[in-house]
C-alpha positions as CSV (number, residue, x, y, z in Angstrom):
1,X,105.6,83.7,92.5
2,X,102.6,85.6,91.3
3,X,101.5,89.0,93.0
4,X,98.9,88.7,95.3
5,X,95.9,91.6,94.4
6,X,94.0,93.2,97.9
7,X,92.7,95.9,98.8
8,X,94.4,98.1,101.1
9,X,92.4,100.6,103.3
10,X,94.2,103.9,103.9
11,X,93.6,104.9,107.4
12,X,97.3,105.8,108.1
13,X,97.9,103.8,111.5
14,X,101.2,105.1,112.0
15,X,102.8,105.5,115.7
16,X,102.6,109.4,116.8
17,X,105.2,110.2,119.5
18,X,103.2,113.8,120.6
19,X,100.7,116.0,119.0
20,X,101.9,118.6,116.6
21,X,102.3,121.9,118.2
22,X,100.3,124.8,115.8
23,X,102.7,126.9,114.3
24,X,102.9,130.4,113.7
25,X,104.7,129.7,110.4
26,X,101.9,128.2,109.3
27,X,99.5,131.3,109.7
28,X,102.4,133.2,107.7
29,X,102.3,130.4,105.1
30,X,98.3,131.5,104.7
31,X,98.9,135.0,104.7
32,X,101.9,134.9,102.2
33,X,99.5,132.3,99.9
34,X,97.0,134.7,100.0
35,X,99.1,137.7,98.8
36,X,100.8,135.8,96.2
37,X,97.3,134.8,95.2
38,X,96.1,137.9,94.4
39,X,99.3,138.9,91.9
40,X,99.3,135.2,90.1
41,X,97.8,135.6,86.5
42,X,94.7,134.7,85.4
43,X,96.3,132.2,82.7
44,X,97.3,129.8,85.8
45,X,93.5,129.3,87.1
46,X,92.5,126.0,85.9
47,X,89.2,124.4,86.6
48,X,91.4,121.8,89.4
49,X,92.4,124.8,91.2
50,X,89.0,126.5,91.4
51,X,88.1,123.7,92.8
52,X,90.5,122.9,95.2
53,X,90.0,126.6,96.5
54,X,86.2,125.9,97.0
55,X,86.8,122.8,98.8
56,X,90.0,122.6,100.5
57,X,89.2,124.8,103.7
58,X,86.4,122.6,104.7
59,X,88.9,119.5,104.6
60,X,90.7,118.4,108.3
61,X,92.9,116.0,109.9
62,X,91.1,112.8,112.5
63,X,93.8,111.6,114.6
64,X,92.7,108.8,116.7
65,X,93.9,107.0,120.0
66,X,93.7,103.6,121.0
67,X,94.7,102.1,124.3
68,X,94.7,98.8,124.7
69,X,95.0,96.6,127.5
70,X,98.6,94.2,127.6
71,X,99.4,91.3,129.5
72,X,102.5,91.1,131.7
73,X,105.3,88.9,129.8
74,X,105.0,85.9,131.7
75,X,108.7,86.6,132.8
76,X,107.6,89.9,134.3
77,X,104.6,88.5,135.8
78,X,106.4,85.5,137.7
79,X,108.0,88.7,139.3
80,X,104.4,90.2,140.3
81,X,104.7,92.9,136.9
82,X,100.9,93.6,136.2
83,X,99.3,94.2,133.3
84,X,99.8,97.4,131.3
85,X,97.9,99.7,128.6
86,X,100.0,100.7,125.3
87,X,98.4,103.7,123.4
88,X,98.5,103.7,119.5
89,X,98.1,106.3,117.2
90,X,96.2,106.7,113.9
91,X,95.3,109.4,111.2
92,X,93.1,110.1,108.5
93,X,91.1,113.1,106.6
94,X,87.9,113.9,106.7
95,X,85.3,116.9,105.6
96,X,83.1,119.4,107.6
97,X,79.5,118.8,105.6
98,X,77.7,121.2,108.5
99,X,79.0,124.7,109.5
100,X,77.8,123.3,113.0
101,X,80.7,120.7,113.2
102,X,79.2,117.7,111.0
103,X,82.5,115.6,109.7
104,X,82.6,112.5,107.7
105,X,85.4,110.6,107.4
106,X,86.0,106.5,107.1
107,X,84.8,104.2,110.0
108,X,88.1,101.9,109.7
109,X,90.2,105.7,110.2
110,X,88.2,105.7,113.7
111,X,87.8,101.6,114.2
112,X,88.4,101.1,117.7
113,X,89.4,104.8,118.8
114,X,89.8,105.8,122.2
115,X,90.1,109.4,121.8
116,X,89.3,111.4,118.2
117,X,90.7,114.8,117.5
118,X,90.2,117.0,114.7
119,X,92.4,119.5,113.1
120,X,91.7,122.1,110.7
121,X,93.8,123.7,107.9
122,X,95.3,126.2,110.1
123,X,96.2,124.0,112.6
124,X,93.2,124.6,115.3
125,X,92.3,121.6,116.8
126,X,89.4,120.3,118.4
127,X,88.3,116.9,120.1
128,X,85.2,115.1,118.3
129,X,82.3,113.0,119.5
130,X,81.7,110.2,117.4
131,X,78.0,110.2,116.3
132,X,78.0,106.8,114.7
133,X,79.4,104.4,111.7
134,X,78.3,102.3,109.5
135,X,81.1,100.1,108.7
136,X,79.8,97.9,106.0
137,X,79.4,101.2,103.9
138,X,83.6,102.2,105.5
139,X,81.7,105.5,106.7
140,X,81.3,107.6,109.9
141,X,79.9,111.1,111.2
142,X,82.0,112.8,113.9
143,X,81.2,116.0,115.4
144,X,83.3,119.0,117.1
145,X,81.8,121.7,119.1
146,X,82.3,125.0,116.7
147,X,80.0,127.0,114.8
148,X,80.9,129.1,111.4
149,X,83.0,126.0,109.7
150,X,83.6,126.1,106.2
151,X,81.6,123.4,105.0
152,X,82.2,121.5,101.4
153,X,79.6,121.5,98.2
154,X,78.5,118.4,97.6
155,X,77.8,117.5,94.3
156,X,75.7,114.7,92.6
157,X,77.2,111.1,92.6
158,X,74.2,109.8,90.3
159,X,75.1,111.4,87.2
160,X,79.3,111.3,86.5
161,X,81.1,110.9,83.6
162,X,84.0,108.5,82.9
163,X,86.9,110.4,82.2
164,X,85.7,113.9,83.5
165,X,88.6,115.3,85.8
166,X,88.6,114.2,89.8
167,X,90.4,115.3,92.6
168,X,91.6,114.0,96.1
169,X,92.5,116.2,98.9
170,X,93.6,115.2,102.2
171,X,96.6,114.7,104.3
172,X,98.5,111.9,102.9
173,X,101.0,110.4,105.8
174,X,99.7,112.9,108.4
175,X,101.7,115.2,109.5
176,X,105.2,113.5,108.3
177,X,104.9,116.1,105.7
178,X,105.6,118.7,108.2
179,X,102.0,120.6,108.5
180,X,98.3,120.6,108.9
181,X,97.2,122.0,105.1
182,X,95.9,118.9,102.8
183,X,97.4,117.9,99.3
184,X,95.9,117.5,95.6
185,X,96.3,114.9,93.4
186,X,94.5,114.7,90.5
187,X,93.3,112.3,87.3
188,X,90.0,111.2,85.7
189,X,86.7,109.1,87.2
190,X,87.9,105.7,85.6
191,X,84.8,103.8,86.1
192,X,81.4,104.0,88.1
193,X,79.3,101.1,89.6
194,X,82.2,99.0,90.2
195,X,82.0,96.2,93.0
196,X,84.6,94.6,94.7
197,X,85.0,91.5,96.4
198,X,88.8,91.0,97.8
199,X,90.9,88.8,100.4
200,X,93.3,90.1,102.3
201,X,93.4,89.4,106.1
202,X,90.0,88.5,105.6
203,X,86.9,89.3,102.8
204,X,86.1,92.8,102.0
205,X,83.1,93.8,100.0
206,X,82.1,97.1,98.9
207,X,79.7,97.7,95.9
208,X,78.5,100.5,93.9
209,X,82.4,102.5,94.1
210,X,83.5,105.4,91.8
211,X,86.8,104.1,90.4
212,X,89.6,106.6,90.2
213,X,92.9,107.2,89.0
214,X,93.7,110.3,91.2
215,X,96.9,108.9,93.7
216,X,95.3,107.8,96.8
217,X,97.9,107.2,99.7
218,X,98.0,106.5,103.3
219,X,96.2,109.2,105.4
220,X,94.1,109.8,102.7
221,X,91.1,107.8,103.7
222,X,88.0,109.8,104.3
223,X,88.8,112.8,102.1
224,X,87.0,113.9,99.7
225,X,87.1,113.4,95.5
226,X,86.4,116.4,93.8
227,X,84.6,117.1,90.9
228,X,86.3,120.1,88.4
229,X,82.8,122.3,89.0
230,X,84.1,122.1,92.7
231,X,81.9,120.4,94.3
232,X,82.6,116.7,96.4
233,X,81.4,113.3,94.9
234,X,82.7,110.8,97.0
235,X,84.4,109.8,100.1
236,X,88.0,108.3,99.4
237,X,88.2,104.5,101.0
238,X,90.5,102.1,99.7
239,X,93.4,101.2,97.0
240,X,93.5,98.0,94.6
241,X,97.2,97.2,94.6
242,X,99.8,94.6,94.5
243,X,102.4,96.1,96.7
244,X,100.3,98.7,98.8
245,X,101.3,101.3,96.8
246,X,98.6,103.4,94.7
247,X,99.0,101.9,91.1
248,X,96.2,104.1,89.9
249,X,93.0,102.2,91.1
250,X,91.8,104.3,93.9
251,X,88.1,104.0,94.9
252,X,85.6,106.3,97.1
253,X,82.1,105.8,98.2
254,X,79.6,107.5,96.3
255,X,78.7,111.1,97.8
256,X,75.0,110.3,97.6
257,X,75.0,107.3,99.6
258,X,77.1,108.6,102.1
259,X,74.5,111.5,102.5
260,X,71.8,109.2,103.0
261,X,74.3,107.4,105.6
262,X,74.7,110.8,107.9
263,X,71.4,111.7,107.6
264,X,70.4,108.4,109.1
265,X,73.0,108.6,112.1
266,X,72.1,111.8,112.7
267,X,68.3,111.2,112.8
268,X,67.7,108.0,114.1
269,X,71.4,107.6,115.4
270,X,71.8,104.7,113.5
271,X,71.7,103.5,110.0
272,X,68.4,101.6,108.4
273,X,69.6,98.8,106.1
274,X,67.6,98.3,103.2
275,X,65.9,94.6,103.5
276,X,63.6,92.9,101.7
277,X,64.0,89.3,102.7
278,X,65.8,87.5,100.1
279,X,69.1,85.2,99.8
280,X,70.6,85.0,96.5
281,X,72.5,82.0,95.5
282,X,76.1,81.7,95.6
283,X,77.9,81.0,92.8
284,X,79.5,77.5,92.4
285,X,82.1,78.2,90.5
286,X,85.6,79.8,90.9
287,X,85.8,81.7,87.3
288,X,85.4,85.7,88.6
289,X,83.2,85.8,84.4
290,X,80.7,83.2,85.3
291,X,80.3,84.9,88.6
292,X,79.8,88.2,87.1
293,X,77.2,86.7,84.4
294,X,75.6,84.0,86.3
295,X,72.2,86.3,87.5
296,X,70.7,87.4,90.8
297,X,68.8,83.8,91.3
298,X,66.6,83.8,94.6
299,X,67.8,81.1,96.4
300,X,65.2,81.4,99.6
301,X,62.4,84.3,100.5
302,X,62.0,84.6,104.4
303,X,58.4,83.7,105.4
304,X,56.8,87.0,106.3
305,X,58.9,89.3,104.6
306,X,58.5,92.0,102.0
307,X,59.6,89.8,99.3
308,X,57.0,87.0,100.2
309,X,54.6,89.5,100.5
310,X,55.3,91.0,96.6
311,X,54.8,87.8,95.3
312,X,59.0,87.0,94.8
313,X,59.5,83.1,94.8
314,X,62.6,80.8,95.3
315,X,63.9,80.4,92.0
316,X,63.1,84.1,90.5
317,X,66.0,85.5,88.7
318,X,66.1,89.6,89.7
319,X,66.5,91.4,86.2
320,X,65.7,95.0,87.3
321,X,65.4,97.4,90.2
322,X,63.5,100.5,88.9
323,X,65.5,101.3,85.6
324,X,69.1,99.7,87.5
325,X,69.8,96.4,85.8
326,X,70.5,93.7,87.7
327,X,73.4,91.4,86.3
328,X,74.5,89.2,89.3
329,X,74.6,89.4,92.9
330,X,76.9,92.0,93.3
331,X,74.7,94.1,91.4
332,X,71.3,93.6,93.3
333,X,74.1,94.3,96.6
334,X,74.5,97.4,94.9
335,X,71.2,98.4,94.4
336,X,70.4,97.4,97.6
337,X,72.5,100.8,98.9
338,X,70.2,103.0,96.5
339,X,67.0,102.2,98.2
340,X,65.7,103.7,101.3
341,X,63.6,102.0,104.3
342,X,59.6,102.7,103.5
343,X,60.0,103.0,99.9
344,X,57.9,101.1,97.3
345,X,60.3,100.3,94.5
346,X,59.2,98.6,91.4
347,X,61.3,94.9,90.7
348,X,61.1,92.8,87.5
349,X,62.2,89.7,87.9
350,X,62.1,85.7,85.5
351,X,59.9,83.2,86.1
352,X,60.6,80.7,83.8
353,X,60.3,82.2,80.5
354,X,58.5,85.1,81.5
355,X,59.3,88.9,82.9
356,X,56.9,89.3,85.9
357,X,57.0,93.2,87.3
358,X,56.5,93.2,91.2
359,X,56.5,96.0,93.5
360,X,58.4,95.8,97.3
361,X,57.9,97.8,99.8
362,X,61.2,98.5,101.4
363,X,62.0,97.8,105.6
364,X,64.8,98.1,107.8
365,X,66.8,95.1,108.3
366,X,65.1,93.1,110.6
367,X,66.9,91.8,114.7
368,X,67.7,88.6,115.0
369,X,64.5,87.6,117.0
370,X,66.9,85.8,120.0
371,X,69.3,87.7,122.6
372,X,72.9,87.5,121.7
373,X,73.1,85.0,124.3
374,X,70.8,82.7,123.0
375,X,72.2,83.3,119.4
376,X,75.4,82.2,120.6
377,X,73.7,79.2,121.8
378,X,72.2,78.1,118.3
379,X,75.3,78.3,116.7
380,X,78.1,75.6,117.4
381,X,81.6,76.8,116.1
382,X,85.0,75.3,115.9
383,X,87.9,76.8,115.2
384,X,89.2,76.0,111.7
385,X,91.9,73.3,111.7
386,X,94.2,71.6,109.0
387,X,92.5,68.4,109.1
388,X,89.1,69.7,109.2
389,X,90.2,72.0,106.1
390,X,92.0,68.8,104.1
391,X,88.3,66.7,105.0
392,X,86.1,69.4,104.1
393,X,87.9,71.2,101.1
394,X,87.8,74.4,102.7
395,X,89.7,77.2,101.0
396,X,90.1,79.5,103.7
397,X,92.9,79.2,106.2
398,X,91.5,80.8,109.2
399,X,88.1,80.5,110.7
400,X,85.1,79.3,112.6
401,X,83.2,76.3,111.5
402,X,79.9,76.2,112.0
403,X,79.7,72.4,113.4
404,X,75.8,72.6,114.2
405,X,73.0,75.6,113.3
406,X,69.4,75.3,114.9
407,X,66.8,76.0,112.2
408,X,65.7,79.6,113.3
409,X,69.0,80.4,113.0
410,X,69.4,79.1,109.8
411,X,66.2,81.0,108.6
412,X,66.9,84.4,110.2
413,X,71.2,84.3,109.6
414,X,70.8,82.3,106.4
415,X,73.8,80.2,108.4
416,X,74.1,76.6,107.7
417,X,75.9,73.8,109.6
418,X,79.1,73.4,107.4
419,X,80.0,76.9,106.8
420,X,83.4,78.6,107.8
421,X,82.9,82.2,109.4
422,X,85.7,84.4,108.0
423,X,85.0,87.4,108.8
424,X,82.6,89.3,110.8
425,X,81.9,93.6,109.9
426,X,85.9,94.4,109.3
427,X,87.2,92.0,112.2
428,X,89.2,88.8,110.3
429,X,88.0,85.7,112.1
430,X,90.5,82.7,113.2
431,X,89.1,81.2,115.9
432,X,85.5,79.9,117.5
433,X,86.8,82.1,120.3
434,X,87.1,85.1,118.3
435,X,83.7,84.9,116.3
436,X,82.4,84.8,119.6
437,X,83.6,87.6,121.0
438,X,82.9,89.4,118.1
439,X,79.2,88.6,117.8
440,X,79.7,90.1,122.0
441,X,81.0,92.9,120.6
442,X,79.1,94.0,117.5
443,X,75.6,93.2,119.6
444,X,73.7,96.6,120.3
445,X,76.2,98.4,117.9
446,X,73.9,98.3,114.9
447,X,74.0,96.2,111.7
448,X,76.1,93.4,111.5
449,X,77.6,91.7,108.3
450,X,79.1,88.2,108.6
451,X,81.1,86.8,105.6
452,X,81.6,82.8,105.2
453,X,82.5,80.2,102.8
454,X,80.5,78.0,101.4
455,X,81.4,75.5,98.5
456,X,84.8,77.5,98.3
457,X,83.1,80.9,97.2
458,X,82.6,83.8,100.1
459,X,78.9,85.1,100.7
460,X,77.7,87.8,103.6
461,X,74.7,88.0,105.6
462,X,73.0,90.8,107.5
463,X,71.4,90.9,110.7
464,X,71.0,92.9,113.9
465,X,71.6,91.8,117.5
466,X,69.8,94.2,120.0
């Protein structure tokens, strides 16, 4: 049987039966590490441990709590048991990038959390207020009320080198390790740029990812990787592996985009999308190379929108944005994440034989124009069946058709009547029931991104629902 490839996100979610109590062993363990620092020689000092000694205070601990409601077991209930709440636990890492208590950390290591502590190196903890996420970038901004924090340098994600040294830090299975202090691993930046489209329980896409071989494990997610001059470069998300293990493709999101993320939540309390109002097409074919060199073709240009207004017709193939080539559609996604919301950036794009240079003025991904209610109205969904699958020659197992899509829809959600919602921001998709609930549930929580089939290849729109 062949290995199935995914990626794996590494917010630990394991079970925690009580909160660590802080230990006066591990103030010793500081103090002793501190003498012992000052007699180790000079020989020892490495570039990888200047570093770590520059950034390692500012890293912490997010432990999360979930409660969920549970129904009674029908047994129980026929005997008048109600229904409960059952309390999970998660952890991740995170960073302090403000002495005043700014941390950022992933948004799946806080998906869904009830409570959200923090923990610092020496094993002071504080609860955190989440400020917002953004969880088609995997990113949120907590904060903690404290002052003073060690914060960590961040570096420039625009201009690394493949094969210059990289470092993760965080605290890899919590505190199964047996204290609060994060761990090192280290290896090279294997790659820059690189996009990834996976399956797993559902379709995750994240573009524009430094590629590392530095071990990332469970716990680690939202840590930071290091470059050798000390200084962070990225946010550490997500493993490629084919047994959940790290097999030495570890990915983070680049520090510079995840900069421009907290700066938006903390500004405007939510993130401005980049938009320009076109819909590539998908690729038709199932070979990953031709998908890779097929082109950024325009498929539509929404009537009113910055696009139309540039000039950009159906049919233009993207070839540049400002001096980033654009390859294919995972490229121009990528691009996308560079360009900021008022911005006029320069686009060349082929019109038949021709390179034609247009300029776009960048705006923030528009609402959809109907209340959720009324969106929910437009779109007729049915749960995903065998037969419908076998008639249709739909790949995915699980899902919502769409059986019926009015035409504002179809202009504003770029949703057609014969496409199979999958997945909907990181919540898989089986049911009409559950894409409805979580189109409810997204609404009002900022930008949305829907992933569907069509013609057996997965594409993603984004919208807004106010």
């Amino acid at each position: 049987m062949r290995a199935l490839s995914f990626l794996v996100l590494l917010g630990a979610a394991v079970a925690c039966t009580g909160a660590p109590a802080e230990s006066s062993a591990q103030a010793a363990r500081a103090d002793d590490a501190a003498g012992r620092s000052a007699t180790i020689s000079a020989s020892r000092r490495t570039a990888i441990t200047d570093a770590v000694a520059r950034v390692a205070p500012s890293v912490v601990t997010v432990q999360t709590e979930v409660v969920q409601r549970v129904q009674a077991d029908p047994f129980d209930a026929f005997f008048g048991a109600r229904p409960g709440t059952q309390t999970s636990s998660g952890l991740g890492t995170g960073f302090i990038i403000r002495a005043d208590g700014v941390i950022v950390t992933n948004a799946h290591v806080v998906a869904g959390a009830t409570t959200i502590s923090v923990m610092l190196r020496d094993g002071t903890t504080y609860p955190a207020r989440m400020i917002g996420t953004d969880e088609t970038n995997d990113l949120a901004v907590l904060q903690v009320k404290a002052s003073g924090l060690p914060t960590a340098p961040l570096g420039d994600s625009d201009n690394l080198l493949v094969g210059e040294w990289a470092i993760a830090i965080g605290n890899p299975y919590g505190f199964m390790l047996g204290n609060s202090e994060p761990s090192v691993t280290a290896g090279v930046i294997s790659g820059v740029g690189r996009n990834i489209v996976a399956r797993g329980d559902g379709p995750s896409a994240y573009f524009d990812m430094i590629q590392t071989d530095a071990s990332i494990n469970p716990g680690n997610s939202g840590g930071p990787l290091v470059s050798a001059a000390g200084e962070v470069v990225g946010v550490n998300s997500s493993i490629y592996s084919t047994s959940g293990g790290s097999i030495g493709l570890g990915f983070a999101i680049p520090i510079n985009r995840a900069r421009r993320v907290a700066e938006d939540l903390l500004s405007h309390g939510r993130v401005r999308r980049p938009w320009i109002g076109v819909q590539l097409e998908p690729p038709r074919t199932q070979n990953p190379r031709d998908q890779i060199a097929r082109g950024a073709l325009v498929a539509a240009v929404t009537p009113g929108s910055p696009a139309q207004r540039a000039g950009i017709r159906a049919g233009d193939v993207i070839l540049r944005s400002r001096t980033r080539a654009v390859r294919n559609r995972f490229d121009w996604d990528a691009a996308l994440l560079d360009l900021r919301v008022g911005e006029q950036v320069p686009l060349v794009v082929r019109r038949g034989g021709s390179e034609v240079p247009v300029t776009v003025t960048i705006a923030d991904l528009p609402e959809v124009s109907a209340p959720k209610v009324q969106v929910l109205r437009e779109l007729e969904i049915l749960t995903l069946t065998p037969a419908i699958r076998a008639e249709r020659g739909i790949t995915s197992l699980r899902g919502a058709l769409i059986y019926r899509a009015s035409d504002r829809v179809t202009a504003e959600l770029y949703l057609q009547a014969g496409d199979v919602i999958v997945q909907i921001n990181r919540t898989p998709i089986t049911s009409a029931e559950d894409a409805s609930r979580a189109l409810d549930y997204y609404s009002g929580r900022g930008p949305i991104r829907l992933f569907f089939e069509r013609l057996g290849q997965i594409s993603s729109t984004d919208f807004v629902i106010r």
